[in-house]
Structure formats: C-alpha cells, structure tokens
Legacy VTK file of the C-alpha trace (Angstrom):
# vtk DataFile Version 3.0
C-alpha trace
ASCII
DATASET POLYDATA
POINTS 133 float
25.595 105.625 -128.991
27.096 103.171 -126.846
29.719 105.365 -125.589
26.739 108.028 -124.339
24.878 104.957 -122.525
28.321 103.880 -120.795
28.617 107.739 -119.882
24.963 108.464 -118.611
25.423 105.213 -116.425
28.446 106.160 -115.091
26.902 109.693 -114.176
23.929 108.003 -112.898
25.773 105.969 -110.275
27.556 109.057 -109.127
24.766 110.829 -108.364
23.014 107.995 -106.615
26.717 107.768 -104.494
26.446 111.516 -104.355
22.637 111.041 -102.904
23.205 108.208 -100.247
26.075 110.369 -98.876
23.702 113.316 -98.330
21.308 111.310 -96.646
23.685 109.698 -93.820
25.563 112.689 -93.076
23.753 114.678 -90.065
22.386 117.938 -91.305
24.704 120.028 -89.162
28.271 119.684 -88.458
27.949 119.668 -84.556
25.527 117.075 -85.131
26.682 113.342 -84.246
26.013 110.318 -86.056
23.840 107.416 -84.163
23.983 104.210 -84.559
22.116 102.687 -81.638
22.377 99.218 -82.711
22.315 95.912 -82.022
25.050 95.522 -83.976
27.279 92.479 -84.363
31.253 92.292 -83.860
33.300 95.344 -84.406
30.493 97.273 -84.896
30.195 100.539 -82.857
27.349 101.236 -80.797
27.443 105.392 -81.260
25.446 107.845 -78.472
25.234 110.415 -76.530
24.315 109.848 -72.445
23.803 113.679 -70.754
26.644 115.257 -71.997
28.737 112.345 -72.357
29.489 110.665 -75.899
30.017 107.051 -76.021
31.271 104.801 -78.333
30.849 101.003 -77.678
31.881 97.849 -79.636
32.694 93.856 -78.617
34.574 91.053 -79.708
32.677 87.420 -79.486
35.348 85.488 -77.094
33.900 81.663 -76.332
30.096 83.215 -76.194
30.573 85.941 -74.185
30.663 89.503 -75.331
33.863 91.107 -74.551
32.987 94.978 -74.904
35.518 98.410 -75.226
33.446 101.586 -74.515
34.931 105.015 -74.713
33.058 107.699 -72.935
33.923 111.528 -73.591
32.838 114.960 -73.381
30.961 116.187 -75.870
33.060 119.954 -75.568
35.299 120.582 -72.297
34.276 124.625 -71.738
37.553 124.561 -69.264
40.547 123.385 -71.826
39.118 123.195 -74.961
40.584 119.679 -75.008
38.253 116.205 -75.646
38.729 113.582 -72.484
38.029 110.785 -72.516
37.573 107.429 -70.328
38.025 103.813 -71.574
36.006 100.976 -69.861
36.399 97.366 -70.648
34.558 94.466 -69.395
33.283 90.979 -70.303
29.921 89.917 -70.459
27.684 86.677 -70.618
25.039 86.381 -73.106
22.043 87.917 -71.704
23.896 90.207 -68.958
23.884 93.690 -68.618
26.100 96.257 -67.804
25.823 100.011 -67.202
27.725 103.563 -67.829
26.094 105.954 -66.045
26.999 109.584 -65.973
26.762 112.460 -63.720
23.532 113.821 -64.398
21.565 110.471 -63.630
21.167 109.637 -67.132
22.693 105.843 -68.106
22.963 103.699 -70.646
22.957 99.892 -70.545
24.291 97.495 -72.970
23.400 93.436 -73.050
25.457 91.118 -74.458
22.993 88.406 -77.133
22.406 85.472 -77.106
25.974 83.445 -77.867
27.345 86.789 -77.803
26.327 87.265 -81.270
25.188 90.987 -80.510
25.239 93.720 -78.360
22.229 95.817 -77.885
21.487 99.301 -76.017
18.457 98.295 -73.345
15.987 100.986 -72.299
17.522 102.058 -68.820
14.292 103.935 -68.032
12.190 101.223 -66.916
12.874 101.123 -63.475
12.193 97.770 -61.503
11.518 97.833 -57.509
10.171 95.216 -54.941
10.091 95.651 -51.357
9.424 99.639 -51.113
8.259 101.368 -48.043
7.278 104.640 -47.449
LINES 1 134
133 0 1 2 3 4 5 6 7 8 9 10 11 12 13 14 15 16 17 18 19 20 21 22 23 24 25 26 27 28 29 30 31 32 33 34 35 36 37 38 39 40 41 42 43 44 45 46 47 48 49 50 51 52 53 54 55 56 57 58 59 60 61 62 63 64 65 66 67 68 69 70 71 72 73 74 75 76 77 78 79 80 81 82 83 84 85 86 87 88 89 90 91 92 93 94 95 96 97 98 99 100 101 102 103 104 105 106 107 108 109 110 111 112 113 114 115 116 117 118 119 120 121 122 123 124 125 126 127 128 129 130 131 132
C-alpha cells in the first residue's frame, strides 16, 4: 500500500507540472510570451511595440538602472531573416527612457526607486503646456 501512495503522488505532481506548463505556454505557436513587468535584475521585460519585439532587462550598478534592450522584427517579409537592434543606456532611479518605432507607437521604461526595478510606463498619456492654435 505504501508503494501505490508513493506512486499516485508521484503521478499527481506530474500532472500538476504537466498543468502549469499548459497554462503559461501561449495558445498558438506564433503567439509571444509577455511579461510586462516590473521586474527586478535580470529579469526580461518581454513586448511587442507596432511590429517591433522587444526584449528589455537591467543590472542595478550604484542605484542606477543600467538597461540592455533588443528590438527586432517580428517576421522580415524581404529576407526571411530576424534583425535586430541592441540599445544600451543607464538610467537614474525615477528616469525614463523611450524606444519608439516607426509607426508612432513607443514604449517607455523607468528605472525604480534605488534601481531596484524597471517598469514599462503608459506612453499614451500625453503631457503638453504652452499650445497654440
């Protein structure tokens, strides 16, 4: 009896393994997986921007954030080939910096407080002062 208790847990956690796998893999294989953060260091920061995918990720250095994004083509109609960019740049806590593509669409990432995270900000609010018609 003990042996079928060892066995039926056993089975049990592979089909709770088998179940959790289901559940984060996207329901279609051109699907991409999002992880839109924060997240905290070495973490990637995964989405897409118009037709642009774009992974992200920092590395704390003395409280700043120092962040490696990798922007690419989602499919390249021409070659058939994936291109891609690499953009590095170093950020204060609380600063913001953008990738923007082509098609006006952009995404901005901010650097935490301490440079303990980094965080996708909503790039649709748009602020103005000053505007004339």
């Amino acid at each position: 009896m003990f042996t079928l208790t060892r066995s039926f847990l056993k089975f049990t956690a592979a089909c709770s393994l088998l179940a959790l796998t289901a559940i984060s893999t996207p329901a279609r294989a051109d699907e991409m997986v999002q992880n839109l953060g924060p997240v905290g260091p070495h973490e990637p920061i995964l989405t897409t921007v118009g037709n642009k995918r774009i992974i992200a990720f920092y590395e704390p250095d003395n409280g700043q954030c120092a962040v490696n994004a990798v922007v690419f083509d989602k499919t390249d109609a021409y070659t058939g080939m994936t291109t891609a960019a690499r953009v590095r740049v170093s950020l204060n806590p609380s600063q913001t910096t953008s990738i923007d593509s082509v098609d006006d669409k952009s995404l901005t990432l901010k650097c935490g407080d301490e440079g303990e995270s980094l965080a996708i900000v909503d790039s649709n609010t748009r602020f103005a002062s000053n505007l004339t018609k």
